[in-house]
C-alpha positions, -999 to +999 in steps of 0.1 A: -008-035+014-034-059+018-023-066+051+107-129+053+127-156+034+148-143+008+156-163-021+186-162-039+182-159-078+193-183-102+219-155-117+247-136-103+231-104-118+196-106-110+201-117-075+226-085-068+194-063-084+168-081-057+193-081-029+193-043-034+160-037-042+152-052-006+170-026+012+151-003+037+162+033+047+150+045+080+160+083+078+129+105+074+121+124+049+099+153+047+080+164+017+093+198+007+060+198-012+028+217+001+011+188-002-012+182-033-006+212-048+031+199-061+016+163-069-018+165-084-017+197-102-043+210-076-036+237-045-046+226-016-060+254+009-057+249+048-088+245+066-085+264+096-110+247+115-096+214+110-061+228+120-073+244+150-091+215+162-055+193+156-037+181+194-016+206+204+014+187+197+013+179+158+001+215+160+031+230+176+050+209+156+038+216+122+041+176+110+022+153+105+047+120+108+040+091+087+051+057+088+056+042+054+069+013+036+081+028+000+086-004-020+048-008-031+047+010-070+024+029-076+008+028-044+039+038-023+076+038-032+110+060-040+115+082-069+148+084-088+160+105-062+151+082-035+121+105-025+085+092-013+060+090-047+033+070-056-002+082-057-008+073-019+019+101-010+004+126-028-029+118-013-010+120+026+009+155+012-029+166+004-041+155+034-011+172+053-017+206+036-055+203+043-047+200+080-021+231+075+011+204+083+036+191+065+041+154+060+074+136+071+079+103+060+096+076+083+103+048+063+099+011+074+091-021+071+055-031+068+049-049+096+069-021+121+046+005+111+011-003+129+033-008+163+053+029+155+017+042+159+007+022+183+037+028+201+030+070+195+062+071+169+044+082+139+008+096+138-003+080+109+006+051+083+004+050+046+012+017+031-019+007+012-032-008+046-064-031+041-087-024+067-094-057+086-112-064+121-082-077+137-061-049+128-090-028+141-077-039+173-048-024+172-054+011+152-088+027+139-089+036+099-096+064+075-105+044+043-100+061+013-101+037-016-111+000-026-086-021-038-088-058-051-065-088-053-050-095-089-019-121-099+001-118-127+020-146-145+047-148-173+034-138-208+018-164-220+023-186-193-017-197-183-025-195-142-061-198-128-060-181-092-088-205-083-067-235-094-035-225-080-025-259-060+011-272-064+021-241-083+045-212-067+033-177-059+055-148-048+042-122-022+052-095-007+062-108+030+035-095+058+008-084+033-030-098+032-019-120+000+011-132+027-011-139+057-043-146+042-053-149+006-026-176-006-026-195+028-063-197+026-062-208-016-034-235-001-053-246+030-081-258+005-054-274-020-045-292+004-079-301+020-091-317-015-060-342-013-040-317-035-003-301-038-001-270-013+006-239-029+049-231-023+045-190-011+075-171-022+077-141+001+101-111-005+105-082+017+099-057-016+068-061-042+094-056-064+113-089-060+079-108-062+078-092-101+111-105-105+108-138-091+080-138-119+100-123-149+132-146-138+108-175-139+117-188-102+075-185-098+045-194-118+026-161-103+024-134-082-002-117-060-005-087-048-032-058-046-051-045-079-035-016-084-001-026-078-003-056-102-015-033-131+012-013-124+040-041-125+020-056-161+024-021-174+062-011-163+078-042-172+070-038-211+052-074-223+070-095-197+040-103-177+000-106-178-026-107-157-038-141-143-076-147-138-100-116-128-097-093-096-114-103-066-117-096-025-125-060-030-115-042+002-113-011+017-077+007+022-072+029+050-049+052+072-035+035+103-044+061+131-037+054+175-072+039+185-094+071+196-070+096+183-084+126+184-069+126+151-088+104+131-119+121+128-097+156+111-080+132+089-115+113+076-131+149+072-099+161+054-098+131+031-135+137+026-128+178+014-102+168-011-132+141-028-157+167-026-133+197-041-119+173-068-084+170-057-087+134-047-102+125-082-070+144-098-045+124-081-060+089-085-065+099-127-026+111-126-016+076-118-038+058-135-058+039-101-092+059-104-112+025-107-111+022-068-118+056-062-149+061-035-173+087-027-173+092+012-144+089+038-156+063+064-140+052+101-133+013+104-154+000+071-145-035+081-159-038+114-190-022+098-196-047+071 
């Protein structure tokens, strides 16, 4: 999630759908999975050296606890059942069996989850995180995938990303589009003498879509494959708007120096090198962002 006001809809209905779709559950919720081998199609075999070489703690405990934010299709959300899905879980229930653990999934808001690690609450995060320098300061992270920015607008309704001033743009409250992307686009509107751009921001991706569909915005960003994903389940409602750009790195929050973070870059790195990475990204449909090698902290490399 490349990193909240609420606005009532127009109709009784829709505004009951977004009010609910913006509700958070905090009880966790452990995969009953064995990691990738339920998900992708793929068993996943422990590797005993990484599990041996785990702290003693997540060792003795036999979980790997993850904070997540599950209203992110496909990236991260809740299946019918209310159960974590999206390909990013079934890349963390990989990553879990590699390590010999099981994952258990504390769900949150975005913006509580790099202070749960920080604050040693969860030992890792999964919420299609973009790995920036200043989050750097707070937690190191495994990237594992390249995501762009992409905005959607109504069918047929034309929007130019790079000619966005005076128009409205939902977002996703707290995420890269929210902090940075849109301010930045507005900041420049406004520089040339020009409308600022009016930012929408819901607590759920899936409120920004509807703000679109319901017509209360001209647009929405949000990351690549998430925007795809909203064009696609929402029938021929929406479009894309403009081309994809700021390709970025994703990566798993980890503690800073965690003895942790190096298992979880070399697991991440065994499931690309035995295939089961490539499985799971082609199951969902998000391959174009796949990448070859697990790195540590891309950004403040770049």
């Amino acid at each position: 999630m490349r990193t909240r006001r609420f606005l009532v809809a127009a109709a009784g209905a829709a505004a009951a759908v977004l009010l609910l779709a913006g509700c958070v559950d905090n009880t966790p919720t452990t995969s009953s999975s064995t990691g990738g081998g339920a998900t992708s199609g793929t068993s996943v075999k422990k590797d005993d050296a990484l599990y041996n070489a785990l702290p003693s703690a997540i060792k003795s405990s036999g979980v790997l606890t993850v904070g997540m934010d599950d209203t992110y299709a496909p990236n991260e959300f809740k299946d019918a059942n209310g159960n974590p899905t999206g390909w990013d879980v079934d890349l963390t229930n990989a990553i879990a069996a590699k390590l010999g653990l099981k994952a258990q999934y504390n769900i949150a808001k975005f913006d509580n989850i790099l202070p749960s690690i920080t604050g040693g609450k969860d030992d890792i995060g999964v919420s299609s995180f973009t790995d920036t320098v200043e989050r750097e300061k707070q937690v190191d992270f495994v990237n594992y995938y390249q995501a762009g920015i992409s905005w959607a607008s109504l069918k047929g309704k034309t929007v130019d990303p790079d000619n966005a001033c005076g128009l409205k743009v939902a977002v996703q409250a707290t995420t890269f589009e929210d902090t940075d992307e849109v301010p930045a686009k507005s900041k420049a509107c406004v520089a040339k003498g020009k409308p600022a751009i009016q930012v929408f921001r819901y607590d759920a991706q899936d409120q920004a879509t509807n703000a679109v569909i319901l017509g209360q915005v001209d647009a929405m960003s949000a990351d690549s494959p998430v925007t795809s994903y909203a064009i696609k389940t929402t029938g021929d409602k929406l479009q894309k708007a403009g081309n994809t750009f700021d390709v970025a790195p994703y990566g798993f929050p980890i503690a800073k120096g965690s003895a942790l973070t190096p298992l979880v870059q070399k697991a991440v790195q065994a499931l690309i090198d035995d295939g089961t990475y490539g499985k799971i990204l082609a199951k969902w449909g998000v391959g174009d962002g796949a990448v070859k090698t697990a790195e540590i902290n891309l950004a403040s490399k770049s």
